[in-house]
N, C-alpha and C positions, 0 to 999 in steps of 0.2 A: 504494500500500500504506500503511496507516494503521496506529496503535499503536503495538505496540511493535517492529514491524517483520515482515518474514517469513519464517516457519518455514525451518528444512532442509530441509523433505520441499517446502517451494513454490519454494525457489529452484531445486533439486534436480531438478522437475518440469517448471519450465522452462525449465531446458538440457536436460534430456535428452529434451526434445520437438522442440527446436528443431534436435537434432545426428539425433535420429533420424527427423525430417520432412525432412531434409537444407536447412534452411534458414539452418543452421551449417556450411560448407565441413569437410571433413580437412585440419589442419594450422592449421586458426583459435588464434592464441594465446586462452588464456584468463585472463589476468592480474588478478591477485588484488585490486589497486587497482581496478583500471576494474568488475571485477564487484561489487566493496564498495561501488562508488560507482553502479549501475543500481541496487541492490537497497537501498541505505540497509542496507546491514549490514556486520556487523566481518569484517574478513580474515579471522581465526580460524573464523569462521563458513562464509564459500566456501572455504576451504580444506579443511572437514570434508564439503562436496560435494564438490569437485573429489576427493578420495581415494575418495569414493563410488564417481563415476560410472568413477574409475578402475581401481576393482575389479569394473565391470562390463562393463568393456573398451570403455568410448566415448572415453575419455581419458586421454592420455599425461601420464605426469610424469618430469619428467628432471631430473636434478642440474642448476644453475645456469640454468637456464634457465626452469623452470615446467610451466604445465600449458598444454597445447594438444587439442583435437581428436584422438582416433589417426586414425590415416592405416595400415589392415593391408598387411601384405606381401605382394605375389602369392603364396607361398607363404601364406600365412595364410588369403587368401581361396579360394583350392582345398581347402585342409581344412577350411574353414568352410561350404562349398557339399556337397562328402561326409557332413558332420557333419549340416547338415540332411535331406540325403535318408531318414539311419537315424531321427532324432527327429522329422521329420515323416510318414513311416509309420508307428511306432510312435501318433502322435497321431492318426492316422487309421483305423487297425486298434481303437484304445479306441474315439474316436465312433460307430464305425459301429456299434459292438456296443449301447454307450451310448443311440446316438442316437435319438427320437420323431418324435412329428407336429412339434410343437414348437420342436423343435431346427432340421428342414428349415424351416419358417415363417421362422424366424429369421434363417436362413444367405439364404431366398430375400429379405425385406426388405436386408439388409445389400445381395447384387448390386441389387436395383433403386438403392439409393443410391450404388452403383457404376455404374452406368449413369448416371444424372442429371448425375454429379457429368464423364462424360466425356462426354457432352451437350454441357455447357455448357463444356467445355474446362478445364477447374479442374484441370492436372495436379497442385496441389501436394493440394487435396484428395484426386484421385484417388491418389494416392501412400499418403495420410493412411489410407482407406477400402482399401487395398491389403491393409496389415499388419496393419487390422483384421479382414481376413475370414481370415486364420489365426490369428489372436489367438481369433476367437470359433471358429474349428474347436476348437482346444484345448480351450477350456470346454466343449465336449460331451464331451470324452474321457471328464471327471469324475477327472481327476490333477492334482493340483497340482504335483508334479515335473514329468513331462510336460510341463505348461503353462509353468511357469517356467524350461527348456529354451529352448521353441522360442520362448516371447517372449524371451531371450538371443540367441537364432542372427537373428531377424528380426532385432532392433534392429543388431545389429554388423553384419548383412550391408548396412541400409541404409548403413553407410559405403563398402562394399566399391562397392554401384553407384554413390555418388556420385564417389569417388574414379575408378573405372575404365569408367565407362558409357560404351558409343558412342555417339557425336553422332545417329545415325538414330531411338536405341528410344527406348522411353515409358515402362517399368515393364513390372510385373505384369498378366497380362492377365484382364478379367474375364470373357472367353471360356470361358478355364482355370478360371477359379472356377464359372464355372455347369455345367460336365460333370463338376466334382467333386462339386458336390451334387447333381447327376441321379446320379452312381454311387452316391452314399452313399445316397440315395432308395428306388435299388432293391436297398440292400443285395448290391451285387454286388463284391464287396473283391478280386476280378481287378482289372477295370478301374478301380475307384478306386487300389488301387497305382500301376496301371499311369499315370494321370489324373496323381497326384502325381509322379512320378519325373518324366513327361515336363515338367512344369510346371518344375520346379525345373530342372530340364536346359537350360529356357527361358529362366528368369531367367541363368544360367549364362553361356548364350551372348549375354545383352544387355553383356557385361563383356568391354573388351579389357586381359589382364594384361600387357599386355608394353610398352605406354606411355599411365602416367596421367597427366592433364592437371594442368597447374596450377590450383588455383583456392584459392579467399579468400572470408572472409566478413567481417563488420564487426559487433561485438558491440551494436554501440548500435542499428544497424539490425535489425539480427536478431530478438534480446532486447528492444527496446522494443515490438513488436507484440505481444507477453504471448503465453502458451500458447495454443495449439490443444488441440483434443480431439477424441479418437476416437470 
């Protein structure tokens, strides 16, 4: 980074890529030196993210100690998994009404680079390519609330699988994505409810709440790989 150093919105963008591509552990400190010191910027300055990202619930801040990674409560994550089943039919019931030629062309390139990307075994893309393909369901709703809901419930849910995922699953299936847009295709809002609820019910069951594993990430390693993008 060159100048006169980098913006809020760039430091801001890449932690909150790196904690929601789960390439930042729950429970990762994020201490306010060490990130002044990857980013050539003032404390002052990561601490006006860290309060960001902590009102957007990807990061804990606690007296005497600082800011870390949140790590949600099994109770947090069972209301957070109900929470999306109502805002992402709600975002599906808009698309479908919303929805064109278009719109399916779009949703079908995104699975083909869902496909590719699990091809060649790329989980951390395929992860990446995961929350995109409901990131871009939204943008057909044509709601900006809506949309900025359920990119809220994704992003915090990717802590919830990182923190409680079983050792066996993989993510998000892009099985499930491709029978969502054959529902949505044929305009048949039965079975795309029906398509959505079971999907979500899916990711649900990929999460054991009743013991998360420990794990850790290392901000130099993390953060010096720069942003991804969706």
């Amino acid at each position: 980074m060159t100048g006169t150093g980098p913006s809020d919105d760039q430091i801001h963008d890449q932690i909150r890529a790196a904690i929601v591509e789960r390439r930042l552990a729950p429970g990762t400190r994020l201490r306010e030196q060490q990130l002044s010191d990857i980013y050539a910027a003032s404390r002052r300055q990561v601490r006006r993210v860290l309060e960001r990202l902590a009102y957007a619930g990807l990061v804990e801040i606690a007296p005497n100690r600082g800011a870390s990674v949140a790590q949600p409560s099994p109770k947090y994550a069972r209301d957070l998994f109900e929470a999306r089943k109502a805002i992402e039919t709600a975002v599906a019931r808009a698309a479908l009404d919303a929805c064109d030629d278009d719109g399916i062309a779009m949703l079908r390139a995104h699975l083909a680079l869902e496909a590719r990307a699990a091809e060649a075994g790329d989980r951390q893309e395929a992860l990446v390519l995961s929350g995109g393909f409901h990131r871009r369901l939204a943008s057909l709703a044509d709601n900006a609330i809506l949309a900025k809901f359920l990119n809220e419930v994704v992003s915090r849910e990717s802590l919830i699988i990182q923190l409680y995922e079983r050792p066996s699953d993989s993510g998000c299936s892009s099985t499930d994505h491709s029978r969502i847009v054959d529902a949505l295709e044929r305009k048949d809002w039965g079975d795309l409810r029906t398509r959505i609820l079971d999907h979500i019910d899916a990711i649900r069951a990929q999460v054991d709440l009743d013991t998360p594993p420990a794990r850790t990430g290392a901000l130099e390693t993390v953060l010096g790989l720069g942003p991804r993008h969706d």
